[in-house]
TISE-121750 format. One line per field, with one value per residue (C-alpha): x, y, z; residue number from 0; residue in one letter. Coordinates in steps of 0.1 Angstrom, whole numbers, m for minus. Layout:
% residues N
u	c(X	...)
v	c(Y	...)
w	c(Z	...)
num	c(NUM	...)
residuo	c(A	...)
% end
This chain:
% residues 261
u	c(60	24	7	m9	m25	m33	m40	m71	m73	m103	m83	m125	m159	m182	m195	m184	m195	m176	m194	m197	m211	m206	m228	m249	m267	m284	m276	m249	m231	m229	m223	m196	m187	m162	m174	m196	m167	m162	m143	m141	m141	m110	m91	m52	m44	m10	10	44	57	36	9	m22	m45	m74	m87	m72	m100	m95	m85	m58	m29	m46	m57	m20	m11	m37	m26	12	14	51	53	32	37	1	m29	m62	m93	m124	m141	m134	m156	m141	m141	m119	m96	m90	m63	m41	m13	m8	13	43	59	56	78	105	114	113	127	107	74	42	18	m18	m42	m78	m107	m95	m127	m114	m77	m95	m104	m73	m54	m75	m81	m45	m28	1	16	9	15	54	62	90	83	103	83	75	46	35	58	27	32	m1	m19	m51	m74	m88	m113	m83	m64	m40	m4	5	37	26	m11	m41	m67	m95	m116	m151	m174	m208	m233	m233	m265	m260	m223	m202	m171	m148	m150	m118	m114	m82	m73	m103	m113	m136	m139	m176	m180	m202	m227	m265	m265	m244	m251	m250	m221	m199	m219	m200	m170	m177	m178	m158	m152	m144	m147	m167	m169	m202	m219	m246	m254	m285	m320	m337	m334	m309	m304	m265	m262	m273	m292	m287	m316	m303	m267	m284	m297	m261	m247	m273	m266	m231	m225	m191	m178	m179	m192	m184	m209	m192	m197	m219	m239	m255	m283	m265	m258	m231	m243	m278	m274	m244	m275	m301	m275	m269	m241	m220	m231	m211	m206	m171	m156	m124	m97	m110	m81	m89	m69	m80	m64	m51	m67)
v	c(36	28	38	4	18	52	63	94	107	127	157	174	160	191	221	253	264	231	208	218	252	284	291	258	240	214	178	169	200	191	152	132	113	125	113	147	166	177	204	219	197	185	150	142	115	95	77	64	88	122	144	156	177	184	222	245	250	276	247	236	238	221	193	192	188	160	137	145	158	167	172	187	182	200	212	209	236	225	261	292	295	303	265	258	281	302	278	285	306	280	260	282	257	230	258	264	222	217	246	252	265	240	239	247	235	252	262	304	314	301	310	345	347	331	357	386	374	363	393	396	361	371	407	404	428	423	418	421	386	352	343	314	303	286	281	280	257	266	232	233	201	181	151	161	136	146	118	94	91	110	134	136	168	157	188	191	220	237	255	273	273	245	233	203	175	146	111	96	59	40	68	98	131	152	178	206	194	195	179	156	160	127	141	136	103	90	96	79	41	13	32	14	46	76	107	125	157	149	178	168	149	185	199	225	248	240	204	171	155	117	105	120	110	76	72	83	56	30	46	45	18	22	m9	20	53	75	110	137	176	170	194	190	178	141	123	101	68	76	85	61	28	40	38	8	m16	1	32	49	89	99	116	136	112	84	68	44	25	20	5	34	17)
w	c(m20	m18	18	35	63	79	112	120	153	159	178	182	173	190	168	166	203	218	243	273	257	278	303	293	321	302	311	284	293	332	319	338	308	291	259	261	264	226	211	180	147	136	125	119	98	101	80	69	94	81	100	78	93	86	96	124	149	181	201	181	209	230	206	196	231	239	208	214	178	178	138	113	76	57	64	48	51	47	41	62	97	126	140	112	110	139	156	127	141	165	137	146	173	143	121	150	149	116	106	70	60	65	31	36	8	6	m17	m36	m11	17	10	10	41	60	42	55	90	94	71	94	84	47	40	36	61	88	125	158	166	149	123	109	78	54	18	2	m22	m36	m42	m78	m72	m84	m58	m41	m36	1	7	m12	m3	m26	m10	m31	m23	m22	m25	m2	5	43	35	6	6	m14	10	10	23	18	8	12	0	21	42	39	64	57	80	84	55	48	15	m7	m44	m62	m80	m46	m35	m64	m53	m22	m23	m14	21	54	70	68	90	82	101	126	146	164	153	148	112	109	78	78	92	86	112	132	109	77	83	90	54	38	58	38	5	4	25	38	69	91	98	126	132	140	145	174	199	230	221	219	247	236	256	248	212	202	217	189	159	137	143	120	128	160	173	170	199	207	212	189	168	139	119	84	51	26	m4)
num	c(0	1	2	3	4	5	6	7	8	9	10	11	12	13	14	15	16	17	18	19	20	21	22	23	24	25	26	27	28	29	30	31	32	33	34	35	36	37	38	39	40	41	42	43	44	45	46	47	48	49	50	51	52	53	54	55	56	57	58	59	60	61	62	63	64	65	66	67	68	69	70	71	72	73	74	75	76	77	78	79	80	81	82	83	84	85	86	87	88	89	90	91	92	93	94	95	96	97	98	99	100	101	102	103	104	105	106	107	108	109	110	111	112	113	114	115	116	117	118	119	120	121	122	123	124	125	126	127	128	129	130	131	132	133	134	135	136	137	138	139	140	141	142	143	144	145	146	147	148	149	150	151	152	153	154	155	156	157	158	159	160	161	162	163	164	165	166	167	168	169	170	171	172	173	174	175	176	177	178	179	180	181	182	183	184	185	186	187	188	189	190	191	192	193	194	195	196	197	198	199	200	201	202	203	204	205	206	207	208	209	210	211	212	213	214	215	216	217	218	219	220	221	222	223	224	225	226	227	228	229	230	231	232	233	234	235	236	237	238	239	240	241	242	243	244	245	246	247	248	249	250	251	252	253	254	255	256	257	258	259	260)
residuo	c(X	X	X	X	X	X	X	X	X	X	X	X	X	X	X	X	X	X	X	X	X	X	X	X	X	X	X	X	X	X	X	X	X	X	X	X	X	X	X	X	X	X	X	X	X	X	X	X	X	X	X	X	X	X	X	X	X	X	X	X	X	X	X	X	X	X	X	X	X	X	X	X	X	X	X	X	X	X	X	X	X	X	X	X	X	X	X	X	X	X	X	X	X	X	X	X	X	X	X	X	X	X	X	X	X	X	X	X	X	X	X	X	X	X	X	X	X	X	X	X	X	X	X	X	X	X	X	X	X	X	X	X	X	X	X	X	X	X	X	X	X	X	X	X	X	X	X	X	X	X	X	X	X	X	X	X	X	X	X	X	X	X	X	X	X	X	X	X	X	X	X	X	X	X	X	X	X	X	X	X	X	X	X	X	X	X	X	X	X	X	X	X	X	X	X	X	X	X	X	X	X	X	X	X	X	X	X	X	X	X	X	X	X	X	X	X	X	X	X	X	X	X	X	X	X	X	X	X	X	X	X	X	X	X	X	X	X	X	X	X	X	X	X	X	X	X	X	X	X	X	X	X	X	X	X	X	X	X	X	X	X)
% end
């Protein structure tokens, strides 16, 4: 059965220190709106009864807490730095209700390095106490059929490094990204929503910038576009005023409903 609409909930839209960052005194750290308060970047997209999501960051439980996430059917690595993967072996609650192993698709790089950080869950020896039960699927460029719906991986450069991002039926998720080779932008029209990385408005070696994301936006021309992988220079009210119409900052709690085709 064809999938008519999804669901993505934006479960963190901050980069990889969170907002408020540690011992941060600046006036977007110490902001009372809670639109500031961002954690670690991460979506879950819902449909026809199934949980995707999309990375694992360190504040995973508590992300899974916030959206009531009470089942999790796969799990989808963009590339392997800590804010994407270190929330991982908090999938074990997810294991203990549904009783069976939850896949987890990523790049043979990035499979790497979840397998040596996290070499307990996949080093075949017995423990006294539970591990994560993950079967793993290693993304070749090729779709992806999760229940029905396709996830295209959409490759991007984060400096000098090529990661994934995801399209999936009208939607696309681009995090962590400085450029998008023409290659990709291909891949990307026809959206009504796209997630791209905005870190700030001053160049970074690693992320696009506000201005920069801006221009993708007008290329590609997708209804809607949401920023996302934020720091503290962005005040969200502030910020969110200077974007066009179709233009708005994602932030941690944000659900949108979009058609899957």
């Amino acid at each position: 059965m064809a999938v008519d609409t999804l669901k993505i909930t934006v479960l963190g839209s901050g980069t990889s220190v969170g907002v408020p960052t540690v011992g941060c005194h600046c006036a977007v750290c110490e902001s009372q709106d809670p639109h500031d308060n961002r954690l670690r970047p991460s979506i879950l997209i819902s449909y026809d009864g199934h949980n995707v999501l999309v990375d694992t960051t360190p504040d995973f439980r508590f992300q899974a807490l916030r959206a009531k996430i009470d089942h999790l059917d796969a799990v989808l690595f963009t590339h392997s730095h800590a804010d994407h993967i270190l929330g991982l072996d908090d999938v074990r609650p997810f294991n203990f209700r549904q009783k069976g192993e939850i896949p987890i698709y990523a790049a043979p790089d990035t499979m790497e390095v979840i397998q040596r950080v996290y070499q307990y869950i996949f080093d075949g020896v017995k423990r006294e106490s539970n591990v994560p039960k993950l079967a793993t699927h290693l993304i070749d460029g090729a779709a992806i059929d999760l229940f029905g719906l396709e996830f295209l991986p959409v490759p991007v450069m984060h400096g000098s490094a090529t990661i994934y991002g995801f399209r999936f039926g009208a939607a696309a998720y681009l995090t962590d990204h400085s450029d998008i080779p023409e290659s990709s932008m291909a891949q990307l029209s026809g959206l009504d929503v796209l997630f791209l990385d905005a870190l700030r408005y001053k160049p970074h070696p690693t992320h696009s910038t506000v201005d920069r994301s801006i221009q993708t936006v007008e290329k590609l021309a997708p209804r809607r576009a949401f920023f996302t992988h934020i720091s503290h220079d962005l005040a969200h009210a502030r910020a969110e005023s200077l974007l066009p119409p179709n233009v708005r900052l994602a932030y941690d709690g944000l659900e949108i409903l979009v058609g899957a085709a």
